[in-house]
Backbone as a chain_set.jsonl record, in Angstrom:
{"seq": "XXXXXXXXXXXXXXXXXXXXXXXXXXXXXXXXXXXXXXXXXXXXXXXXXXXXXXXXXXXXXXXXXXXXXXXXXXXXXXXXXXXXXXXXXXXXXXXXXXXXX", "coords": {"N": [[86.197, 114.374, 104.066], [87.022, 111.318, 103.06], [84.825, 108.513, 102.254], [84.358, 104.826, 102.541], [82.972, 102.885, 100.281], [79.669, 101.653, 100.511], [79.523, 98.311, 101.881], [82.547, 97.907, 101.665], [85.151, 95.894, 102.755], [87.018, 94.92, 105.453], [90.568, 94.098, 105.578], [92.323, 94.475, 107.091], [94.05, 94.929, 110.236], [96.356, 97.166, 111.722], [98.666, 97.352, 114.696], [99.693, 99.403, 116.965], [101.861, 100.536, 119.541], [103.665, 102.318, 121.752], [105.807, 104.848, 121.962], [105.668, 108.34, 121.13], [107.132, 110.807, 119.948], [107.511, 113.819, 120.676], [108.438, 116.683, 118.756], [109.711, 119.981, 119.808], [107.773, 122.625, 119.272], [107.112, 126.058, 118.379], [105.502, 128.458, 120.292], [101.834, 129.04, 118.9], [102.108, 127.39, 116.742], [102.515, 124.476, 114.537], [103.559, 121.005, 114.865], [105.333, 118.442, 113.442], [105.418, 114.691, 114.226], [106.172, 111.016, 113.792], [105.75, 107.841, 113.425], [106.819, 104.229, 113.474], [104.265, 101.592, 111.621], [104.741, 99.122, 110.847], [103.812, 97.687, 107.214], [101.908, 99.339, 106.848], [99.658, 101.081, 104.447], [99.602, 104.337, 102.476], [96.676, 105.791, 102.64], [95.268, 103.974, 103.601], [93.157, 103.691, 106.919], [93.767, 105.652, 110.292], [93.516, 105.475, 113.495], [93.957, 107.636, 116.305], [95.393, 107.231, 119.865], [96.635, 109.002, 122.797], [97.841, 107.573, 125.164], [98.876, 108.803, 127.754], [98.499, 111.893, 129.342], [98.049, 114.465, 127.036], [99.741, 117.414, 127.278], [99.393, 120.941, 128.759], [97.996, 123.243, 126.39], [98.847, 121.818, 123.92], [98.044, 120.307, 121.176], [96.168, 117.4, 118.968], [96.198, 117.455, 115.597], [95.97, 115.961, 113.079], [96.583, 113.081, 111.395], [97.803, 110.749, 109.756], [98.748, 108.153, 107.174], [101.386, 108.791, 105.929], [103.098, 108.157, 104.273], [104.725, 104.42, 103.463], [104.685, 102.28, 105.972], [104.94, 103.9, 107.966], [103.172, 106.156, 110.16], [102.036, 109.571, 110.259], [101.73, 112.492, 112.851], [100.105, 115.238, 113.386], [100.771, 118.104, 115.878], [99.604, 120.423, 117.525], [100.411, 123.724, 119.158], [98.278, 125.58, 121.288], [98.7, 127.803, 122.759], [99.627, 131.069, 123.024], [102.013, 132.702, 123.533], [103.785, 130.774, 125.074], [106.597, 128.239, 124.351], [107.015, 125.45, 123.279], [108.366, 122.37, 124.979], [108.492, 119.835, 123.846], [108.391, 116.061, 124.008], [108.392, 113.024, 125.061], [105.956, 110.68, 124.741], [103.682, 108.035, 125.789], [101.475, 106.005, 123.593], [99.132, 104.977, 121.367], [98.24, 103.573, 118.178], [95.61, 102.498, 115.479], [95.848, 101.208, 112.512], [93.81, 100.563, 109.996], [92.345, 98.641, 107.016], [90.205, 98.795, 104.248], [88.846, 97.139, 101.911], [87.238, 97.781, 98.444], [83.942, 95.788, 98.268]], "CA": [[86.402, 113.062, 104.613], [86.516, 110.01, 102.45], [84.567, 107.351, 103.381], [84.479, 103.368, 102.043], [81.928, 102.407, 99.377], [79.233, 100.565, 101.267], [80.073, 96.903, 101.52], [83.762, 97.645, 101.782], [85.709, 94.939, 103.406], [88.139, 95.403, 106.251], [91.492, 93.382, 105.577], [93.678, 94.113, 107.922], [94.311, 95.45, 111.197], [97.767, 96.907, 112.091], [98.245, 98.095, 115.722], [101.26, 100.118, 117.546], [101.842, 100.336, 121.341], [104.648, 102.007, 122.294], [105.625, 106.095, 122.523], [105.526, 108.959, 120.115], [108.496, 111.879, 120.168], [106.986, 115.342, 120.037], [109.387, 117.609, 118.728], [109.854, 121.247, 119.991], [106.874, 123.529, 118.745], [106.681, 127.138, 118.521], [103.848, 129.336, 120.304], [100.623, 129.417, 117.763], [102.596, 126.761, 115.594], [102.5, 123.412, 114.37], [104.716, 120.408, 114.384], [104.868, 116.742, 113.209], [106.17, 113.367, 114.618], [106.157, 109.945, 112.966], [105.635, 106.554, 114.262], [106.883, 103.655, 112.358], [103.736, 100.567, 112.178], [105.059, 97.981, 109.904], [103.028, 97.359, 107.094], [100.676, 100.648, 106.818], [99.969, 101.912, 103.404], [99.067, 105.494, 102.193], [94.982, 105.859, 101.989], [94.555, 103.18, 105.032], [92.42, 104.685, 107.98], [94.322, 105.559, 111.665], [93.113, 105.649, 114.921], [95.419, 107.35, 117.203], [95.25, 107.668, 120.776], [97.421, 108.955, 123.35], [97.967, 106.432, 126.646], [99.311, 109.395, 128.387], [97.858, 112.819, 128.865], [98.894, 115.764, 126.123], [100.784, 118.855, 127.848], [98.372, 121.759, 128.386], [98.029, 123.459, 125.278], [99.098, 120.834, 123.027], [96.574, 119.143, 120.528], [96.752, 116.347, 117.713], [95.465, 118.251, 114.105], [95.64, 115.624, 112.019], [96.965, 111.49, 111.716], [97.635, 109.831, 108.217], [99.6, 107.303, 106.55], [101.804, 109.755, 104.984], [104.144, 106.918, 103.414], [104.601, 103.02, 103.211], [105.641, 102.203, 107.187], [104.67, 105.496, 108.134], [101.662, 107.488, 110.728], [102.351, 110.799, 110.478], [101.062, 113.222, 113.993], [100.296, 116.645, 113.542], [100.603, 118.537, 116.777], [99.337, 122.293, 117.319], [100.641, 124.812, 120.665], [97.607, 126.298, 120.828], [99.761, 128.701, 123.282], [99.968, 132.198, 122.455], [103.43, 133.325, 124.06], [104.872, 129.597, 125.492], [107.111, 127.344, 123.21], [106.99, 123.43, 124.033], [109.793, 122.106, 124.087], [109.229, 118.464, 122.928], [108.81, 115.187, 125.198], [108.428, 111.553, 124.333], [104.617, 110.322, 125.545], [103.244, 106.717, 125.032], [100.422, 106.357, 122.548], [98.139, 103.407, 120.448], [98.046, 103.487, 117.101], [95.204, 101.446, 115.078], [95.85, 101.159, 111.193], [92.92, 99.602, 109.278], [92.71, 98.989, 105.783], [89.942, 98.024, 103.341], [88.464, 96.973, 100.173], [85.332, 97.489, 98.133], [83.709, 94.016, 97.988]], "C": [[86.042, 112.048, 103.539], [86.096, 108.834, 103.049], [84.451, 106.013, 102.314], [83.378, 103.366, 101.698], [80.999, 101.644, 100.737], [79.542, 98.917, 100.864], [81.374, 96.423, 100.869], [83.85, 96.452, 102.934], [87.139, 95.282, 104.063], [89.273, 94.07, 105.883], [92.47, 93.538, 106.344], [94.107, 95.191, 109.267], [95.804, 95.644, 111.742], [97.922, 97.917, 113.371], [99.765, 98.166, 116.363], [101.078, 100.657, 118.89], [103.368, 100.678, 121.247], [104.764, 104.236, 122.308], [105.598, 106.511, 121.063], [106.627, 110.044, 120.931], [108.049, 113.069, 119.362], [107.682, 116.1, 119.714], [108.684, 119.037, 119.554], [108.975, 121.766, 119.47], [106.676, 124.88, 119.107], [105.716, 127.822, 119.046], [103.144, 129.214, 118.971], [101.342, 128.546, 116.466], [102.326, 125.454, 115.448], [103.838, 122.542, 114.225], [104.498, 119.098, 114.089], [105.87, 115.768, 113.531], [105.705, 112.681, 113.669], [106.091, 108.665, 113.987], [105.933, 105.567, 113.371], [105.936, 102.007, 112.646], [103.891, 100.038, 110.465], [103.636, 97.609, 108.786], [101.755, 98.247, 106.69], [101.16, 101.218, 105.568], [99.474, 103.164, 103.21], [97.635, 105.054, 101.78], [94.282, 104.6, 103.14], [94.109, 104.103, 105.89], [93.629, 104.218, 109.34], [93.365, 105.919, 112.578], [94.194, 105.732, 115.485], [94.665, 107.758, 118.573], [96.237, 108.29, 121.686], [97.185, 107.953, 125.036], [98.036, 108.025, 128.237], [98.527, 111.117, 128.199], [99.084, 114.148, 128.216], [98.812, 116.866, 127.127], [99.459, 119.644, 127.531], [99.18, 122.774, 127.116], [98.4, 122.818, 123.974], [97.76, 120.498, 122.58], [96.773, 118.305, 119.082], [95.324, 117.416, 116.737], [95.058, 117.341, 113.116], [96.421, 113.845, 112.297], [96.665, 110.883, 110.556], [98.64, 108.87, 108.321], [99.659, 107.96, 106.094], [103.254, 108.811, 104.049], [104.451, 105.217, 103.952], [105.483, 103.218, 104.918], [105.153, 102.974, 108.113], [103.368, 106.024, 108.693], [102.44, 108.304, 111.026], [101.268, 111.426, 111.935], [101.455, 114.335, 113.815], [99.699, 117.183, 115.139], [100.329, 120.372, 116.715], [99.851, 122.635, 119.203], [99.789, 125.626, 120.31], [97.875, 127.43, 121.727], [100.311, 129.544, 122.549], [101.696, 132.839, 122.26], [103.986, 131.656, 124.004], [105.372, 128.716, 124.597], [107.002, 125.836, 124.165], [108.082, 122.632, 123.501], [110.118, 120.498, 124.074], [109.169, 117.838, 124.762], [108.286, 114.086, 124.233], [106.535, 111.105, 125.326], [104.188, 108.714, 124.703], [101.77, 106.824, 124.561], [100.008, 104.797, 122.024], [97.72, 103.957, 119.496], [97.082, 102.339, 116.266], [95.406, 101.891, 113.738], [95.059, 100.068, 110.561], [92.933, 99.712, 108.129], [91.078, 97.873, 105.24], [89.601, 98.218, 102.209], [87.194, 96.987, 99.92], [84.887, 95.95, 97.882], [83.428, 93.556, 96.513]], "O": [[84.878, 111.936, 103.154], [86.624, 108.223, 103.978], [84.465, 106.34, 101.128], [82.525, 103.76, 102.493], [81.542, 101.18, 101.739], [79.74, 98.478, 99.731], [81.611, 95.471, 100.126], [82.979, 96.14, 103.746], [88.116, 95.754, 103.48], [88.745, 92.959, 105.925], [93.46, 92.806, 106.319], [94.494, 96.32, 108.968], [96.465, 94.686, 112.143], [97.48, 99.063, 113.304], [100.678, 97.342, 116.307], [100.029, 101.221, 119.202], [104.223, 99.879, 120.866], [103.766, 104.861, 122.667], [105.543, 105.772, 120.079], [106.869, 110.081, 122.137], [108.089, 113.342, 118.163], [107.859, 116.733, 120.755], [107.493, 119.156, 119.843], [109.186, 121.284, 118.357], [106.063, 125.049, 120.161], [104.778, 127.93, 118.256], [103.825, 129.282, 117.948], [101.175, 128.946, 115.313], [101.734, 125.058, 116.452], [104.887, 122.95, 113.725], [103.453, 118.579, 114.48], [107.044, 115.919, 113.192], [105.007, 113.158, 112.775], [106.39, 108.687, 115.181], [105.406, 105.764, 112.277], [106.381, 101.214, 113.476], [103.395, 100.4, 109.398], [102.556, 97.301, 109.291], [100.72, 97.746, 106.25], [102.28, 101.671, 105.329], [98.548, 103.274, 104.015], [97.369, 104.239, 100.896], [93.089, 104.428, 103.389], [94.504, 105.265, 105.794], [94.184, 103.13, 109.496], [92.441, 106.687, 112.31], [95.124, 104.927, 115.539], [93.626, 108.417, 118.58], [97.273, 107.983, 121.096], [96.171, 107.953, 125.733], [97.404, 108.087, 129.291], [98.079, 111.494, 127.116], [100.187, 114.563, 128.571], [97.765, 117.115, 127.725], [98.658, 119.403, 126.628], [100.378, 122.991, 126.935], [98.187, 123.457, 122.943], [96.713, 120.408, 123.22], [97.556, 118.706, 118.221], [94.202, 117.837, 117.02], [94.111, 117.57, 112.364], [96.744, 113.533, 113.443], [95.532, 110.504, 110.259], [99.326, 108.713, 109.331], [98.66, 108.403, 105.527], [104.143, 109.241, 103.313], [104.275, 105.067, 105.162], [106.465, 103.927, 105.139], [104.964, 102.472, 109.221], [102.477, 106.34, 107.905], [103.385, 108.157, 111.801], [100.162, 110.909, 112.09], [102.619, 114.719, 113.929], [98.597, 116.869, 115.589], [100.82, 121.234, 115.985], [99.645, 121.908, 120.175], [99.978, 126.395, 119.367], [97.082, 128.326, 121.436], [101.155, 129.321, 121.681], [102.313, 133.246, 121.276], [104.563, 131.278, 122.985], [104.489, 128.273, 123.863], [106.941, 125.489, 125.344], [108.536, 122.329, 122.398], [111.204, 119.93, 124.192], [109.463, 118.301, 125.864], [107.896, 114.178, 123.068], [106.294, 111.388, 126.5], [104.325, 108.382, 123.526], [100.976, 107.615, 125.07], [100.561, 103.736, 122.315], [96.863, 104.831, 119.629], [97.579, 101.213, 116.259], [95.155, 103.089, 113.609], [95.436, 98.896, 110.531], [93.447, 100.751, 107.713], [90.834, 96.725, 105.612], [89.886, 99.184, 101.5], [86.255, 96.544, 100.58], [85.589, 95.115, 97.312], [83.261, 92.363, 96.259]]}, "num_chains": 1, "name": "protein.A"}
């Protein structure tokens, strides 16, 4: 985990309200959605939540800025046998960003 120098400075708050689109996932596999919050660079911090509750066996793995625009959502089926086959769920995204002072 990287964390901010002490007496970093927060500049900017960027926040997303609206759904996320789980693809299809394999038993015992992983898969990844995208969300697009205007404005979000690679190495900013996310906060994601979901609004709605995740499908049994479903679980979020991971949540970056994986490019300019861009929160990436890694999803796991932690479901041995059952495949998931993908739904749209609403979600809140916070993207913060700062600087060392």
């Amino acid at each position: 985990m990287k964390l901010r120098p002490a007496g970093s400075k927060i500049t900017h708050y960027l926040r997303y309200e609206s759904t996320i689109v789980i693809p299809a996932i394999n038993a015992a596999t992983e898969g990844s959605a995208a969300i697009t919050v205007a404005g979000a660079a690679v190495g900013d911090h996310v906060v994601f939540n979901m609004r709605d509750a995740l499908p049994a066996d479903l679980g979020i793995t991971s949540v970056r800025v994986s490019a300019v625009d861009t929160v990436q959502v890694r999803f796991r089926n932690f479901h041995t046998a059952n495949n998931y086959a993908g739904g749209t769920l609403a979600c809140d995204a916070l993207v913060i960003r700062s600087i060392a002072a």
